[in-house]
N, CA, C and O of each residue as an XYZ file, in Angstrom:
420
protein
N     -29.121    -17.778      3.371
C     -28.317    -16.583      3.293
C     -28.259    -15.890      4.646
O     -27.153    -15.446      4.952
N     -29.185    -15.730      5.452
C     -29.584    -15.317      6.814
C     -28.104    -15.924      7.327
O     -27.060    -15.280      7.222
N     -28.184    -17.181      7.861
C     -27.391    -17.759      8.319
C     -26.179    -17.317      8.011
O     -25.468    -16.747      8.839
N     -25.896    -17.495      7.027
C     -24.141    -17.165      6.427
C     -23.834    -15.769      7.103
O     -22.801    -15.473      7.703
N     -25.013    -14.919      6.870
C     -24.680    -13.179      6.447
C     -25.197    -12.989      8.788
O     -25.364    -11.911      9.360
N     -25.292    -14.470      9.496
C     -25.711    -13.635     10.713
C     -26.762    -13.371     10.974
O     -27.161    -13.273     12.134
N     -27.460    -13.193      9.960
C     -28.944    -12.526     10.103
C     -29.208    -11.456     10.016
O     -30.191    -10.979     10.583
N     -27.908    -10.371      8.830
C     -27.807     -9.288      8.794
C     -27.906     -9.170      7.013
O     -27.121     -9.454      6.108
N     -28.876     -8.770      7.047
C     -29.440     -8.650      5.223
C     -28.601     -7.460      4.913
O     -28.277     -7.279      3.739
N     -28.332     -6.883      5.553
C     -27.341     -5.852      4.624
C     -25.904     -6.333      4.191
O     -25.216     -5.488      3.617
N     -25.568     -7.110      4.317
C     -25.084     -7.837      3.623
C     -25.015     -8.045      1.932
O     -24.066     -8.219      1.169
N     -26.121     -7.968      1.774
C     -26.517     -8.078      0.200
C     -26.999     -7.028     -0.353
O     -27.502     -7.161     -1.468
N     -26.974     -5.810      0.233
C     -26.737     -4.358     -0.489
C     -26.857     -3.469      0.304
O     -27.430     -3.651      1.378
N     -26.131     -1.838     -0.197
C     -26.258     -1.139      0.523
C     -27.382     -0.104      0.267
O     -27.108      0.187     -0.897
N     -28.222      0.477      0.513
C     -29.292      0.867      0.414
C     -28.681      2.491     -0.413
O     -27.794      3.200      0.062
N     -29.323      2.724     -1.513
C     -28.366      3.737     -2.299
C     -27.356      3.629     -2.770
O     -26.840      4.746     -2.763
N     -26.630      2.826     -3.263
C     -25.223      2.665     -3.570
C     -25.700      2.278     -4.945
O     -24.852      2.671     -5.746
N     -26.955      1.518     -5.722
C     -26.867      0.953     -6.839
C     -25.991     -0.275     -6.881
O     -25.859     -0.685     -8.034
N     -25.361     -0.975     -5.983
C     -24.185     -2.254     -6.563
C     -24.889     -2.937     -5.261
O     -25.663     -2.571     -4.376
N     -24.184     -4.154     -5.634
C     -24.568     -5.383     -4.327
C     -23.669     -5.177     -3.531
O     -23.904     -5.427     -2.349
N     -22.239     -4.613     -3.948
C     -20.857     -4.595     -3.116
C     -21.104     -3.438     -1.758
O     -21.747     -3.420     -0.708
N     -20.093     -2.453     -2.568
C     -19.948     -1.023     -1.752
C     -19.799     -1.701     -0.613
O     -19.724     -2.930     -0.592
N     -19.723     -0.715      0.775
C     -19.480     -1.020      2.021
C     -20.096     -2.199      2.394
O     -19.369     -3.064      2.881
N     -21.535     -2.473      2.246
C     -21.972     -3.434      2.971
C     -21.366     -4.553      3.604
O     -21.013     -4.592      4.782
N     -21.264     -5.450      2.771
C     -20.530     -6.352      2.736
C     -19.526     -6.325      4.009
O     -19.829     -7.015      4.983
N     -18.611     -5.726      4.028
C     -16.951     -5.495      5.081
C     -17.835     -5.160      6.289
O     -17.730     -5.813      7.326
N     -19.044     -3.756      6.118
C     -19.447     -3.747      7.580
C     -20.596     -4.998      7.985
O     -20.623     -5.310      9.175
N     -21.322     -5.554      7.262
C     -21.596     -7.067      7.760
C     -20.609     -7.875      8.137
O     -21.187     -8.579      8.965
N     -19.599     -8.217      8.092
C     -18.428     -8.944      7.732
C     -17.700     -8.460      9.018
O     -16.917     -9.198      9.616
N     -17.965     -7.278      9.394
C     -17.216     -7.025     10.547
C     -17.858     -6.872     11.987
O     -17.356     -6.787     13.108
N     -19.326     -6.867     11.464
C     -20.385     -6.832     12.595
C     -19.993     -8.471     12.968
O     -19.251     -8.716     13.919
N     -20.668     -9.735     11.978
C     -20.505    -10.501     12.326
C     -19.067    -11.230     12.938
O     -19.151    -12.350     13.442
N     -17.895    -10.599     12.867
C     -16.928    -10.954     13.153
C     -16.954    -10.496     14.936
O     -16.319    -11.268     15.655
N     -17.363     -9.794     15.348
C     -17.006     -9.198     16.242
C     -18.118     -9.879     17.149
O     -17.712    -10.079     18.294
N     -19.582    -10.331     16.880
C     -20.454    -10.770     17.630
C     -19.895    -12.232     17.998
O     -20.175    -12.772     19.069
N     -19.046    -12.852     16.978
C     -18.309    -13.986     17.274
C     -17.012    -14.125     18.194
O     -16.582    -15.106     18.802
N     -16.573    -12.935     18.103
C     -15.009    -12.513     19.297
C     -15.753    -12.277     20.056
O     -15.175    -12.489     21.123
N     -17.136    -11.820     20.337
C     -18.007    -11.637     21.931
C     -17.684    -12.844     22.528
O     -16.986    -13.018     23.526
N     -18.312    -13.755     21.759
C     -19.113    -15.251     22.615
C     -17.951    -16.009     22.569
O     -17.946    -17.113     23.114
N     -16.881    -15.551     21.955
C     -15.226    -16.834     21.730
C     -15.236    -16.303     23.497
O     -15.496    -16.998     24.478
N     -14.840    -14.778     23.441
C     -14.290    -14.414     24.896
C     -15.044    -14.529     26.124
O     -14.415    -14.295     27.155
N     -16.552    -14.916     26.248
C     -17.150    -15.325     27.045
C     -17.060    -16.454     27.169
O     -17.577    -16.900     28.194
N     -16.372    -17.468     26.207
C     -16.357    -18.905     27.003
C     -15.258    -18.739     27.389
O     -15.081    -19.490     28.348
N     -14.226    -18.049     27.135
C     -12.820    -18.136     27.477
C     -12.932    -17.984     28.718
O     -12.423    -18.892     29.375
N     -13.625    -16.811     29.533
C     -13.951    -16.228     30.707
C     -14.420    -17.368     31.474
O     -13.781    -17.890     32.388
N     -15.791    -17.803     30.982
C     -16.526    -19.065     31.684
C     -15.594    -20.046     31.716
O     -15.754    -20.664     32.769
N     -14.566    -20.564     30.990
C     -13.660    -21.833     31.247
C     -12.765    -21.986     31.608
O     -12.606    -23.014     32.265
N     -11.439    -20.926     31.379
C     -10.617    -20.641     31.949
C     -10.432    -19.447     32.958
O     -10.114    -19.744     34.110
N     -10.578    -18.305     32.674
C     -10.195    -17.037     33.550
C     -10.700    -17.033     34.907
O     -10.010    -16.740     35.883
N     -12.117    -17.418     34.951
C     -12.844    -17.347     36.019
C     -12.374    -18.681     37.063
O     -12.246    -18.602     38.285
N     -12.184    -19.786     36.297
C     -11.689    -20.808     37.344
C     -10.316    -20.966     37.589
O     -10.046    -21.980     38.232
N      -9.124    -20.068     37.176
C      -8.162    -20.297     36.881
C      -7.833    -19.209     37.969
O      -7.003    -19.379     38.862
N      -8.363    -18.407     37.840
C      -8.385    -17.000     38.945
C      -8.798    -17.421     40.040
O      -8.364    -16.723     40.957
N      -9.475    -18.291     40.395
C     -10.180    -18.301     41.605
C      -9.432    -19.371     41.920
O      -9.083    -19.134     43.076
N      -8.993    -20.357     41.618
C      -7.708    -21.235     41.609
C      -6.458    -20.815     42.826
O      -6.085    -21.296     43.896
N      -6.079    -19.627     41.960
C      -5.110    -19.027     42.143
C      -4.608    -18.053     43.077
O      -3.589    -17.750     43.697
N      -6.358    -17.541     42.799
C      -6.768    -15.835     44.025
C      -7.846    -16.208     44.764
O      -8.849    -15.498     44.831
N      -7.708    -17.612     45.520
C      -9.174    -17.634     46.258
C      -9.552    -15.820     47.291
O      -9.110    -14.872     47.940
N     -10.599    -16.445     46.732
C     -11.568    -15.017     47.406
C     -11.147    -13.629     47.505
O     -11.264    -12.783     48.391
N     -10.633    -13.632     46.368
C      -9.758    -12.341     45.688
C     -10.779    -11.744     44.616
O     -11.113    -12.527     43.727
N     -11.317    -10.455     44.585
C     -12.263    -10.048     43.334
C     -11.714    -10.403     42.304
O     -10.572    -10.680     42.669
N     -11.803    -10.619     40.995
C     -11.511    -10.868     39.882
C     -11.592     -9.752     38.694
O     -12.563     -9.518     37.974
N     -10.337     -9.139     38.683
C     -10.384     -8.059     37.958
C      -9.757     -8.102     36.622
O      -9.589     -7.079     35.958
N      -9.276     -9.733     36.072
C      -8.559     -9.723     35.116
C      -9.603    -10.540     34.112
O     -10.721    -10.950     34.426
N      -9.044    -10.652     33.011
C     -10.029    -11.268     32.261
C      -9.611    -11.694     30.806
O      -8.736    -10.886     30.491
N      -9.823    -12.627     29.698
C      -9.524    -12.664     28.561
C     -10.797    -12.153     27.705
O     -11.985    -12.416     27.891
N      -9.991    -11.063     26.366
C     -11.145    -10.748     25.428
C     -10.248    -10.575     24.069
O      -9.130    -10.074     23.947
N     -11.180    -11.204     23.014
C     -10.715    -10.572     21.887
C     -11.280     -9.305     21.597
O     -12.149     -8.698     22.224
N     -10.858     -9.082     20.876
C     -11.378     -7.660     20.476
C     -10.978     -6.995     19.509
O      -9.779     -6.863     19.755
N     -11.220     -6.394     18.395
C     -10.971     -6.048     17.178
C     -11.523     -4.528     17.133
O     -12.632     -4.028     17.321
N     -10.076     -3.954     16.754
C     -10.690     -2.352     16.563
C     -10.565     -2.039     15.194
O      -9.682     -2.449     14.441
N     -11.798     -1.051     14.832
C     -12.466     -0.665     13.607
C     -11.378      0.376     13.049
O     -11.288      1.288     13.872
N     -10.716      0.535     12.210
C      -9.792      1.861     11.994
C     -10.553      2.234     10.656
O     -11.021      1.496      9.789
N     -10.529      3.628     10.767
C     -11.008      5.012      9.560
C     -10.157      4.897      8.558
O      -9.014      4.778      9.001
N     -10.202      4.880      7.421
C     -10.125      5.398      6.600
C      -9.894      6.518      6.628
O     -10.873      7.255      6.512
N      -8.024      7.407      6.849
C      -7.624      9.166      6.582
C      -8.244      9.819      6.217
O      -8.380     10.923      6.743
N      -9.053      9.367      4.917
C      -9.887     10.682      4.063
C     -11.527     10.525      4.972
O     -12.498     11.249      4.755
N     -11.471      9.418      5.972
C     -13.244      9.747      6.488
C     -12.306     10.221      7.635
O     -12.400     11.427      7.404
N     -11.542     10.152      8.612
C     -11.561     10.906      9.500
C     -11.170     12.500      9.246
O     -11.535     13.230     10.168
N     -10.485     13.163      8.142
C      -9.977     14.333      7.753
C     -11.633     15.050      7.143
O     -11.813     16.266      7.201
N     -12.640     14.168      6.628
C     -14.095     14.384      5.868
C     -14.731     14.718      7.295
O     -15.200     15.852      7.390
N     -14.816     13.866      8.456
C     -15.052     14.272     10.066
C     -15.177     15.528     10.543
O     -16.068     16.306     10.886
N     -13.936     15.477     10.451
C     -13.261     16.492     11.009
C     -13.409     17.883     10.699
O     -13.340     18.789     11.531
N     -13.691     18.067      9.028
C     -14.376     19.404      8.213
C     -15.367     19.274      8.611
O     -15.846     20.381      8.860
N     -16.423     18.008      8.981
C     -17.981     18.248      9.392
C     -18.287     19.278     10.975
O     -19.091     20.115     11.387
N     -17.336     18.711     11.335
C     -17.250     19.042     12.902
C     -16.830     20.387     13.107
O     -17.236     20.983     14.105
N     -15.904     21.061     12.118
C     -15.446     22.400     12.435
C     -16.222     22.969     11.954
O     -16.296     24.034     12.566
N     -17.154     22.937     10.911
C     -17.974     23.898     10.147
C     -18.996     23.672     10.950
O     -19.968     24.378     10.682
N     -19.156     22.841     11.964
C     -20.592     22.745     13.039
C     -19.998     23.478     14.243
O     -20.528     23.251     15.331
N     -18.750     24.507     14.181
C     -18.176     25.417     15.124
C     -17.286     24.175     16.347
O     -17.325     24.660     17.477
N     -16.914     23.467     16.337
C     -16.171     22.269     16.950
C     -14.954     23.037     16.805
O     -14.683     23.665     15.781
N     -14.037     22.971     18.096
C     -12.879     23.251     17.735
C     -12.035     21.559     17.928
O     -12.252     20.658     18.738
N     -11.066     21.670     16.832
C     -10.258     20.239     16.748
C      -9.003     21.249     17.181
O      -8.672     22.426     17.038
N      -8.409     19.736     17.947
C      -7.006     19.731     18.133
C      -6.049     18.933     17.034
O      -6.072     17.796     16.563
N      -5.451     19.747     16.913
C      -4.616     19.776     15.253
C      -3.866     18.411     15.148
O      -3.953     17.541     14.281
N      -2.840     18.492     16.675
C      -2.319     17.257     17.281
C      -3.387     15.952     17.448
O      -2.867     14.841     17.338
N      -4.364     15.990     17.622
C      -4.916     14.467     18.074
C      -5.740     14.640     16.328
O      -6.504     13.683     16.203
N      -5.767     15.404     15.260
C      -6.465     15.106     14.306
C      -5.275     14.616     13.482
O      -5.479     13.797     12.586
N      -4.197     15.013     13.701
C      -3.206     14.291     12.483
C      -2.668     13.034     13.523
O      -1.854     12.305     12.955
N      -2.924     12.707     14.717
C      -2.626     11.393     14.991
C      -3.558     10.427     14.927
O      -3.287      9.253     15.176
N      -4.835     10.873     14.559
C      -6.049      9.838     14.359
C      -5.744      9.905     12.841
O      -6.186      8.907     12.271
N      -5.346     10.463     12.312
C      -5.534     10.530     10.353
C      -4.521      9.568     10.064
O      -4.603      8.760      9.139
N      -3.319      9.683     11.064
C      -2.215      8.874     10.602
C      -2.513      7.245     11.091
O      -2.074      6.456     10.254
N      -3.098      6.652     12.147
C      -3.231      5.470     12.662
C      -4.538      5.322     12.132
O      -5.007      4.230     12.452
N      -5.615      6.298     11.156
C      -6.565      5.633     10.750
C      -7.688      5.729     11.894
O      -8.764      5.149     11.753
């Protein structure tokens, strides 16, 4: 199970939730997804970018690079749930960047 789940036991429950499901699961699922887009884009780097660049740009710094990368998006009702945490802790929000994070999640 280690193996499958990464080596991330939460996987198989969330601590308080009572169920095996609930979040766990998706945020294992997305931890391990992302430790795997690390090491895809470090060979990409090591096999192509780095020799392909230097190929191309001898003795030129190397400022370009390939990465995957996967961004995490909120859930409206946890960033709008945020956002009440933060103002009642005296935070002032900007109205504009809170309904454009609520809307893209």
């Amino acid at each position: 199970m280690l193996a499958a789940t990464g080596g991330k036991l939460t996987a198989l429950t969330d601590p308080g939730t009572g169920t095996l499901a609930g979040g766990a699961h998706q945020r294992a699922f997305d931890d391990i997804t992302e430790a795997e887009a690390a090491l895809i884009s470090e060979i990409f780097q090591q096999q192509f970018d780095r020799p392909l660049l230097k190929k191309i740009f001898p003795g030129q710094p190397q400022l370009a690079y390939f990465e995957l990368a996967a961004t995490r998006s909120l859930d409206p009702a946890d960033v709008i749930s945020q956002a009440l945490t933060l103002a009642r802790a005296g935070y002032e929000i900007d109205p504009a960047e809170l309904s454009e994070r609520r809307a893209t999640g």
